[in-house]
Each structure stands twice: as C-alpha cells, then as structure tokens.
ROLUMDO-281450 format. One line per 8 residues: their letters; for each residue y, z, x of C-alpha. Coordinates in steps of 0.2 Angstrom, whole numbers, plus 5000, padded with zeros to 4 digits. Layout:
# ROLUMDO-281450
a> Y/Z/X ~ ...
***
This chain:
# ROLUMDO-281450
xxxxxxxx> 5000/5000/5000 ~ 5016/4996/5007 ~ 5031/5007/5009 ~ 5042/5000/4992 ~ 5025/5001/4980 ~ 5023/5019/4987 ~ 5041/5023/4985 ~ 5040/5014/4966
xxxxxxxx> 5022/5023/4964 ~ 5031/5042/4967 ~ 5047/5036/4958 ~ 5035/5032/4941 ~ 5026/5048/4943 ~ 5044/5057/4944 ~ 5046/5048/4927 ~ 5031/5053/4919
xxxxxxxx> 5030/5069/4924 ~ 5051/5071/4917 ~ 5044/5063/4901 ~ 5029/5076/4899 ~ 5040/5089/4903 ~ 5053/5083/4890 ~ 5038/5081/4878 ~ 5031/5097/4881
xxxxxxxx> 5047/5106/4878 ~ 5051/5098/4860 ~ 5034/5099/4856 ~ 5039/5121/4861 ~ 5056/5118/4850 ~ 5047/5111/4836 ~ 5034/5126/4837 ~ 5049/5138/4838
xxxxxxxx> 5058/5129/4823 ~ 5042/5130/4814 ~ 5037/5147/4818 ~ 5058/5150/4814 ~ 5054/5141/4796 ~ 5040/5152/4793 ~ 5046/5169/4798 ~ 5061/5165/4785
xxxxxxxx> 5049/5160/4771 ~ 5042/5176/4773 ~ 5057/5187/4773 ~ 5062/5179/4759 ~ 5044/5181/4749 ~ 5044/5200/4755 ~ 5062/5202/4749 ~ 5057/5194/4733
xxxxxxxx> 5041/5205/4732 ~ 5051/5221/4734 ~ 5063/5217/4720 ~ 5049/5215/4707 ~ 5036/5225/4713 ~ 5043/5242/4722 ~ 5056/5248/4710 ~ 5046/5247/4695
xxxxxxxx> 5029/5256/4703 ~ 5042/5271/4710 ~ 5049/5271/4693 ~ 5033/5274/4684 ~ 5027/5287/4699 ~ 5043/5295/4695 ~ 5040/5300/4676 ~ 5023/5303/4683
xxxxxxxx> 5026/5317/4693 ~ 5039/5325/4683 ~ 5029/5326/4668 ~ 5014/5336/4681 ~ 5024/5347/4687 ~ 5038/5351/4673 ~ 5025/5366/4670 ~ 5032/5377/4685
xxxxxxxx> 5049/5374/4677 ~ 5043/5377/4661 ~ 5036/5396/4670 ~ 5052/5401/4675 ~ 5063/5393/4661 ~ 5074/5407/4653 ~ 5063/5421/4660 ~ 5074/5432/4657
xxxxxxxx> 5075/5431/4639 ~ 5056/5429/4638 ~ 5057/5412/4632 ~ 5048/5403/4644 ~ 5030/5395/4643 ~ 5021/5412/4650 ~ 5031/5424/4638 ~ 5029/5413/4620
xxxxxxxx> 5010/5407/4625 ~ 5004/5425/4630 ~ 4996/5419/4643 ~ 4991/5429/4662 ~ 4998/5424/4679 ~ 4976/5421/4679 ~ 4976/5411/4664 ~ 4993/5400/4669
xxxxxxxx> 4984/5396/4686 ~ 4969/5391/4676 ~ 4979/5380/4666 ~ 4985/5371/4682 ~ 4966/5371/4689 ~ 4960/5360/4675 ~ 4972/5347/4677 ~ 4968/5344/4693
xxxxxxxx> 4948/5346/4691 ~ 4951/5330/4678 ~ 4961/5323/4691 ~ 4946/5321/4704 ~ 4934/5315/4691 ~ 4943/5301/4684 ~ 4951/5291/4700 ~ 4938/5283/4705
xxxxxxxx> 4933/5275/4687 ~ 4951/5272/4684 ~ 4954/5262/4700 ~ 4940/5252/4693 ~ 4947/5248/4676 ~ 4964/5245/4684 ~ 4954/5230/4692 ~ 4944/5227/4679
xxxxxxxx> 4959/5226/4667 ~ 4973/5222/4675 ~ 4987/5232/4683 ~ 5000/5230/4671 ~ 4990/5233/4655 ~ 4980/5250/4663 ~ 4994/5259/4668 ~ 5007/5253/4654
xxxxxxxx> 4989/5262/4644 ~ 4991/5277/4656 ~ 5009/5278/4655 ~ 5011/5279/4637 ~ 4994/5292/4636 ~ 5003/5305/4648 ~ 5019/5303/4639 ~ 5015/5308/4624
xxxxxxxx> 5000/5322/4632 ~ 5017/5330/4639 ~ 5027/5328/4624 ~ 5012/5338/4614 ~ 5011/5352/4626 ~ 5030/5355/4620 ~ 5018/5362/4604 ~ 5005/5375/4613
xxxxxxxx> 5006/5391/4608 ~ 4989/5399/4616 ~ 4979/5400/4631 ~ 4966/5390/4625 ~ 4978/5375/4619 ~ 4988/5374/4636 ~ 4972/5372/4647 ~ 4964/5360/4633
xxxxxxxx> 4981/5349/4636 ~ 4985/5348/4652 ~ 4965/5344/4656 ~ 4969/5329/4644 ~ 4986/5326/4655 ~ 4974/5327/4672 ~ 4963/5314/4665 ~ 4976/5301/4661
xxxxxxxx> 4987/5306/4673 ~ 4972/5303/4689 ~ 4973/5286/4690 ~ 4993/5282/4695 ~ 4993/5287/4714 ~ 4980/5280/4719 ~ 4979/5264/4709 ~ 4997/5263/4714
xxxxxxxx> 4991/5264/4732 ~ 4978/5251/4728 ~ 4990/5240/4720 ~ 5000/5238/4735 ~ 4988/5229/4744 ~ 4986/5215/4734 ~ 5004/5211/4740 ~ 5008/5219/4756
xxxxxxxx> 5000/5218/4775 ~ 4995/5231/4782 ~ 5012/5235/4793 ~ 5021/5230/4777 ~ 5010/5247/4766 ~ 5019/5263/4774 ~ 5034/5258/4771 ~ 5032/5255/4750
xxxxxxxx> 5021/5267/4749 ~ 5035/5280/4753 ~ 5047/5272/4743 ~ 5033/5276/4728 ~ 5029/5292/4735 ~ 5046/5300/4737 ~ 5049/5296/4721 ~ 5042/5312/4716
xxxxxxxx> 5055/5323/4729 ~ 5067/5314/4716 ~ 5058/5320/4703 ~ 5056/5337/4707 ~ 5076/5335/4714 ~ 5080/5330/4694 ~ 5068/5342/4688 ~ 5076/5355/4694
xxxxxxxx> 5092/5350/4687 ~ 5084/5343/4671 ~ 5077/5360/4667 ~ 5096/5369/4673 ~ 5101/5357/4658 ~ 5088/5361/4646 ~ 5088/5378/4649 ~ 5107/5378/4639
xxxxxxxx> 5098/5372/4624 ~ 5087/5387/4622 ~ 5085/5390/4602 ~ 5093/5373/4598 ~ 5084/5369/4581 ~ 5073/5384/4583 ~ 5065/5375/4598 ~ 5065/5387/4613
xxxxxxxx> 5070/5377/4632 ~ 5054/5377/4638 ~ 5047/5367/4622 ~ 5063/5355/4624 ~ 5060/5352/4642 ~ 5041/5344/4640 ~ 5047/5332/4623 ~ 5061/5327/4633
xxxxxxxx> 5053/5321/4648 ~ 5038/5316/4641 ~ 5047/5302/4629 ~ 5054/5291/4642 ~ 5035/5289/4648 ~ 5031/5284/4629 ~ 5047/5270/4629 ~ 5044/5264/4647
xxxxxxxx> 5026/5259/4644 ~ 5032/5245/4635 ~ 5040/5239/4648 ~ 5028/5240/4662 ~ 5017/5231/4650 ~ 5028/5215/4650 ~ 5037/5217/4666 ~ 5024/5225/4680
xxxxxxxx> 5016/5209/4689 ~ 4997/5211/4692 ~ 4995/5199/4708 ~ 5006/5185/4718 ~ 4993/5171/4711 ~ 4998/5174/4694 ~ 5017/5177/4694 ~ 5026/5166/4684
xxxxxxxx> 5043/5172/4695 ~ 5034/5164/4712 ~ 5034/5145/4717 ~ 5019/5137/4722 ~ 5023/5136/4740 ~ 5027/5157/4737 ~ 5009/5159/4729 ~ 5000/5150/4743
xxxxxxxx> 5012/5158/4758 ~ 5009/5174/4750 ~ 4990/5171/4748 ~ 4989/5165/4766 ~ 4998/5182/4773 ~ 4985/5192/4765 ~ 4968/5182/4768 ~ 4963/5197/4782
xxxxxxxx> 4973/5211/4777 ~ 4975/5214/4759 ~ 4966/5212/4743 ~ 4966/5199/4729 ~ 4966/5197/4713 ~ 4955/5184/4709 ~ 4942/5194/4721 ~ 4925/5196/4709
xxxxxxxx> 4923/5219/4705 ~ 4913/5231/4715 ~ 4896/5226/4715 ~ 4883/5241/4722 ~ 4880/5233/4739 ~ 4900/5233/4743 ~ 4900/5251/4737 ~ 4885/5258/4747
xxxxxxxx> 4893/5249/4761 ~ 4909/5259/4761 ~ 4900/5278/4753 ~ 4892/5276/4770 ~ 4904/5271/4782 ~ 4908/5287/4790 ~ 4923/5286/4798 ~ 4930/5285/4782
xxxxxxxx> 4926/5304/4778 ~ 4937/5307/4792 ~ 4953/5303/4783 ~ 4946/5310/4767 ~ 4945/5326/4775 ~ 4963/5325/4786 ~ 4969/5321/4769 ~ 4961/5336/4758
xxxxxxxx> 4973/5346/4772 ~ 4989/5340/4767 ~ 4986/5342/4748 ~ 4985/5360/4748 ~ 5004/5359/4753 ~ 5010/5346/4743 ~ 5001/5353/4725 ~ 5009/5369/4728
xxxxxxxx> 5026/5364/4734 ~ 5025/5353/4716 ~ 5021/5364/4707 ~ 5026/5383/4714 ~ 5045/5376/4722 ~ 5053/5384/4707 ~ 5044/5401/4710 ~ 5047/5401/4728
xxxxxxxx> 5065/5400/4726 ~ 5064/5413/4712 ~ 5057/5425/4725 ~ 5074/5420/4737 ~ 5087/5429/4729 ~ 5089/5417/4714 ~ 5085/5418/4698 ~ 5085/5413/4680
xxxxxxxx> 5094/5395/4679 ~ 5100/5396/4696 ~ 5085/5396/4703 ~ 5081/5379/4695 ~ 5094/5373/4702 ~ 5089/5377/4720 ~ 5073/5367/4720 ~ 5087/5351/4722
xxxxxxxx> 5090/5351/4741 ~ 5074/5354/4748 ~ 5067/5338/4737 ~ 5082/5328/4741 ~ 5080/5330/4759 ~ 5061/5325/4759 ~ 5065/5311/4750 ~ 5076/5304/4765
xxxxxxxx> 5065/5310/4779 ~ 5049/5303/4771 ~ 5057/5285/4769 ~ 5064/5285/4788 ~ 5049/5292/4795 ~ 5036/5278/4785 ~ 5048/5266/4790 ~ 5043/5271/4807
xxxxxxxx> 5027/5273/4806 ~ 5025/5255/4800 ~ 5040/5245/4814 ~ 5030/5257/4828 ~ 5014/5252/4821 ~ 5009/5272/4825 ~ 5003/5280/4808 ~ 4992/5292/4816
xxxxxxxx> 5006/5297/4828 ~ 5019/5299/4815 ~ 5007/5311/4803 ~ 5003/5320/4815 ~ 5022/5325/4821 ~ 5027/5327/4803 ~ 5014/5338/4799 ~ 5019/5349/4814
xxxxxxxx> 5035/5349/4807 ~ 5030/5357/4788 ~ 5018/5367/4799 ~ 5033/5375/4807 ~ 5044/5377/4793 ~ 5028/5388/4784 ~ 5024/5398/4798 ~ 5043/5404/4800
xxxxxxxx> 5045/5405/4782 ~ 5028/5418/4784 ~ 5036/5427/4799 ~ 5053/5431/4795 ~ 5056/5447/4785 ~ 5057/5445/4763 ~ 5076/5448/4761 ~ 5079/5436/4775
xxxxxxxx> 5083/5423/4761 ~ 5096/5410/4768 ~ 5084/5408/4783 ~ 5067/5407/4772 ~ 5077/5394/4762 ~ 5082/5383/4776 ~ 5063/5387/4780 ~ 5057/5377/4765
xxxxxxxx> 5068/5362/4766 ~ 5060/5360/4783 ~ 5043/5364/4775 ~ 5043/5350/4762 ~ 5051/5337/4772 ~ 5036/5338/4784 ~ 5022/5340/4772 ~ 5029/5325/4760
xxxxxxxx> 5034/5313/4776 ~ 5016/5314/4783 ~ 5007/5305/4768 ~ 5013/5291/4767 ~ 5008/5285/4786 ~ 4993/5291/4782 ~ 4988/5280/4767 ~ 4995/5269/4775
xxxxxxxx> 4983/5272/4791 ~ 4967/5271/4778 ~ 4971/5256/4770 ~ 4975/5247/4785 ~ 4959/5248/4792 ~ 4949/5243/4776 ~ 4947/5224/4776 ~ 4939/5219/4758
xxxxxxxx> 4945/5222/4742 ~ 4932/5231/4734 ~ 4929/5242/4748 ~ 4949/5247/4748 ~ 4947/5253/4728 ~ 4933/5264/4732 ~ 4941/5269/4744 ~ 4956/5273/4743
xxxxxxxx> 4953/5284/4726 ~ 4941/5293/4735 ~ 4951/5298/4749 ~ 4965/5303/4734 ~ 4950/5313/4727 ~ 4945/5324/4739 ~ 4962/5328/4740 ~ 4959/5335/4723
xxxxxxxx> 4949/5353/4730 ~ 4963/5356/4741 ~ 4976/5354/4728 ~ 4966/5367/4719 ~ 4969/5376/4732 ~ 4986/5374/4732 ~ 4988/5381/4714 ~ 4979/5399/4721
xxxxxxxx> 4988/5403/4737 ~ 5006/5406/4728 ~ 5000/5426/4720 ~ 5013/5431/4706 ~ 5013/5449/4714 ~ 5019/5444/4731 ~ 5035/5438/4726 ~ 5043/5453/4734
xxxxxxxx> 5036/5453/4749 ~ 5038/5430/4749 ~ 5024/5425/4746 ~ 5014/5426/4763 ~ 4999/5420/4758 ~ 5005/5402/4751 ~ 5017/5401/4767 ~ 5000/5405/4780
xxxxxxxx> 4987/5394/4771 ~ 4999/5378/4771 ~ 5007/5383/4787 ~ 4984/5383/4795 ~ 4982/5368/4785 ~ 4997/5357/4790 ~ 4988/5362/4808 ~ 4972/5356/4806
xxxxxxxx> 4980/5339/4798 ~ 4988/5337/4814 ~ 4974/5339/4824 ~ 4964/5330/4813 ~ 4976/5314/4816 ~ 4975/5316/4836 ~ 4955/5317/4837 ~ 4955/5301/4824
xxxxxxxx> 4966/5292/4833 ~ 4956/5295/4850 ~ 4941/5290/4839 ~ 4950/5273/4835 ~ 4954/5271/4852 ~ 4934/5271/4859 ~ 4929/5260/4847 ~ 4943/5246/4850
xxxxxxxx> 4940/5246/4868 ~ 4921/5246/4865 ~ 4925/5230/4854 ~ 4913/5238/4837 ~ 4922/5228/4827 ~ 4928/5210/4827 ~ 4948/5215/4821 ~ 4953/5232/4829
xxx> 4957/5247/4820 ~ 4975/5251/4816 ~ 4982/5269/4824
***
C-alpha cells in the first residue's frame, strides 16, 4: 500500500469512527429523551392516582377510626355530672374493658374473610357495604343502656369494622410500587391521629349539648359521628375506583403504563381469587411470621393510645371537658411525623431502618412518661406527644416493608390481613394495661408494657433486616428482598 492510500485508509477510519461515535451518542439522547418521556408519564399517572385514589381511602379510614374509638370519649364525657357511658349504662371499669375486648376479638376473626370478599366483590362496593354497616352500628350504640347491650354492639362494630385497614392496605397495591406504598399508606393511616385530633374536640363540642332533647352528650356523640359513615357510603360506592384497568377517568395509554409499572410489584385486578395452593404457599412461608410477630408489638401501643388517650390525659391534671380537649396536640403532631417519616422510609428505600428508629422514639417517650413522678404533669404530657408520634410513625414503614416483599396478588391478601390480625391479641392487650385505679399514681403499667413492647419491635426490625440481608447475598430468591 502506498503512502496516500494509507493516509486515505486512516483518514476513512477517522470518519467512521466520528460517525459511530455521533451515532452512538443520539442513539444515548434518544434513550435519555425516552427514558425523559417516560419518567413524565409516570409522574403524571401517579399524580393522577393520588387525586382519586388517596384522599378518598383516608377519608373513609378517618370516619373509621373515630367511630372505634369515640368509646373512650364517650367514658369520660361529662363525668362529672355522671352522664357519661360508664355512669348511665351501669357498667364496671371490668365490664367497660370487656366491652372494648370484644370488638377487637371480632376484629381478628373477620380480616381475613373480608380481604377475600373485597376481591371477590369489588373494592368499591365492599367497603361502601362496610362503611354504611359501621355507621349505623355506632349510631345504635347512642341507644345502649346495659352491659349486655354495649358488648353485643360494639362485637357487631368489630365485625364490620375488621376489614377497612387491611383491605385498605391491600387495595394500595393494585396501584402503587412498592417504593410508592409507605408513603400512602401513612397518608391513610394518619388519618386516624386526625381523627382522634377531631375527636377530642368533637366530644369538647358535644359535651355542651348534654340533655339537649333529653339525650345525654355521650348518646349525641355516637349518632353524630356515626351518620356521616351512613351518608358517605353512597359516595364511596360511585366514586372509589376498584383497579387502573377499569377506570373510566384513565386513558388507554394510562391503563397500560400503569399495568406495565405494576407487572412485578403489585397486584391486579383482573388476577383470578385465592385458590388453596397460593394459600398454603404463603401460611407456610415463614419469614412471613416474622413481621406478624414485629407487628403484634406495635399494636399493643397503638390500641391503647386509641382508645385510653382521653383517660391518660384525665389522669394529668385535666379534667371534665378539658381533658377532651388535650387529646388534640399529641394526635396532631403524630399526624406530621408519621407522614415525613413514611415519606422517608420509601425516598431511602429503608423501611426496616426507619421502624426501628421510630419505635425507639415512642419507646422513650413511655419509659419517661413511667419514670417521672405522677404530679410531674407538663413533663408526662410532653411525654405522650413524643409517645404517639413514635408508635404511630413506625407502622406505616412497616406495612409497607411486608408488602413490598410479597410478589403475587393472592399471596399479598392473605397476607397482609393476617399480619393485621395478629395484631389483633396485642391490641387486646392494649385495652388491659391502662387499670382505672392507677390513675393517681399515672398509669405505670400502660406506660412499661408499651414502653417493653416498642423495644422488642425495634429489635425485631434490626434481626429482620439482617435476615434479609443473608438471603440477598445468598441469592434465595430471583428479585431481592426489600429492607
């Protein structure tokens, strides 16, 4: 080859070699633009999502919780007079805690069949069914004048009421990934801080109408939130959407965007029921008692927070009315650290770090509440607020934690009611540990037993999340476990 066709030869190579660069680089840019394109799409789908879906489901969870736990208002409501529940019913600090017993042994029985029903029924149409069933159970306990008749209702309430949280919970993953869940399922969650925030200050309102029409505050306070439950079921029966395939409010480039997100982390709704192999499959898989158990721990403290709050801050100095009034702050600040705190479990993608921190944190808050002496009452107050922040911020990272690592839609039903109902023996727990005749002395009990069992949730998250960790770098399982 002579020197010019060698020079020509390295002069063409150049050339190419410019051109595939160039190539290469649109061929990036167009990647980019498209990976651009898509991100966009998504935001915009999830924005959509949250518009329809996560307003509506805290709304309902809402009216939920404060029809669950109006009772301990109901307690305390115009003591002083002897018109409240306790004083008109005739019933024993034993008999009332009972009364709060049943409820919640109805409560475990029927998540797991509900959570089936909801699927087998769609979403809209079972809980616009339970939503109007608890309604107008609360209204009726407005009429109870015995022992017998205040257990009989509120087991009805329990029954009805079992299947919200966690068919909520279930619900979520039909639309949301799993970094997308903790997030939402706060927002539902810390619904109930606001509920037992509004309680508080529906009951300060009620309690003015004592006697109005003959009707004493306590009786007002259960027909008046009960009835919005009633109305609102009409509404979540038109307006609550079952599953992205089937919303008339998405496009079809939506519906197939959003059926392509969730194809490995969520559930869908055209998915055929539980059949007894996927069941087996998931009653077996024992990794899963793990978080059953973390999550019986952190019940015991959020059942008696719901329904002792007004009680606790009876025994701190305030009383009659007032003391209704207190409950606000401590729900109100829970309701802003759960949401910051799921918001950072899901951008860290650490929900096993994050309940474990926060369950420190209402551990703490117990255990100085325990510790310091009874009349130290601005103290043991600031303890509670601390108290519930940390027990309510921990559960939704941790529903979140279960969900994300169940990968089919019939195993993340079972599941997650069964997680929800071993909950159910630690909330009964929760309704023992606050002892009428400890209020002078601030209810030590309540405060150790949630102060050991905040613990034990916290160490249960750490040896989880080492769990996890072996068996990813083992490789068990083709998609990794989420911490």
């Amino acid at each position: 080859m002579t020197a010019d066709a060698s020079l020509k030869h390295q002069v063409e190579m150049a050339e190419n070699a410019e051109k595939g660069e160039a190539r290469q680089h649109q061929d990036m840019l167009s990647d980019s633009s498209a990976a651009l394109e898509y991100s966009e799409r998504e935001k915009a789908l999830i924005w959509k999502q949250d518009l329809r879906v996560v307003p509506l489901a805290a709304f309902i969870y809402l009216l939920c919780y404060l029809d669950r736990s109006n009772i301990g208002n109901a307690k305390t409501l115009n003591a002083n007079t002897h018109n409240d529940l306790v004083s008109e019913t005739g019933v024993t600090s034993y008999q009332y805690t009972i009364a709060l017993m049943v409820f919640l042994i109805a409560y475990a029985l029927f998540e797991v069949p509900s959570n089936y029903l909801l699927k087998k029924l769609r979403p809209s149409r079972w809980i616009a069914f339970l939503m109007f069933s608890w309604g107008a159970i609360t209204m009726g306990l407005g009429a109870v004048h015995n022992y017998g008749e205040l257990t009989g209702v509120r087991f009805l309430l329990g029954t009805v009421e079992a299947g919200l949280f966690p068919g909520l919970v279930y619900y979520l993953t039909f639309w949301y990934r799993v970094s997308e869940r903790s997030l939402r399922v706060a927002l539902i969650l810390a619904s109930a801080t606001l509920a037992g925030a509004f309680g508080g200050a529906i009951a300060y309102g009620v309690g003015q109408m004592n006697g109005a029409h003959g009707i004493s505050a306590w009786r007002w306070l259960f027909i008046i939130e009960g009835a919005p439950s009633c109305a609102s079921a009409v509404l979540v029966w038109f307006f609550l959407p079952d599953y992205p395939e089937t919303a008339h409010w998405l496009s079809a480039e939506e519906k197939e965007l959003a059926k392509e997100r969730l194809a490995l982390e969520g559930s869908h709704g055209e998915a055929s029921g539980l059949t007894w192999e996927e069941a087996k499959k998931t009653l077996v898989d024992w990794r899963l008692y793990a978080h059953y158990v973390i999550y019986f721990g952190i019940s015991t403290p959020f059942s008696s927070l719901s329904l002792f709050t007004p009680s606790i801050t009876a025994g701190l100095g305030f009383s009659n009315l007032r003391a209704q009034l207190m409950t606000v702050p401590p729900y109100a600040t829970a309701y802003v650290v759960t949401i910051a705190v799921a918001w950072s479990a899901d951008h860290f993608n650490a929900r096993g770090l994050h309940s474990t921190l926060f369950a420190l944190v209402g551990a703490i808050g117990f255990l100085a509440s325990a510790l310091l002496p009874a009349e130290s009452y601005a103290q043991r107050y600031g303890c509670l607020i601390v108290a519930a922040s940390g027990s309510f911020a921990c559960i939704p990272p941790l529903l979140g934690w279960l969900s994300s690592n169940l990968h089919s839609t019939a195993a993340a039903g079972l599941a997650i009611a069964l997680n929800i109902s071993f909950g159910a023996p630690g909330q009964i727990v929760g309704v023992w540990i606050y002892k009428a005749n400890e209020k002078e002395k601030g209810y030590p009990t309540g405060h150790w037993t949630n102060a050991a069992l905040l613990f034990f949730v916290a160490v249960g998250c750490v040896l989880l999340r080492i769990y996890y960790g072996l068996l990813n770098r083992r490789g068990a399982t083709v998609k990794p476990y989420s911490y």
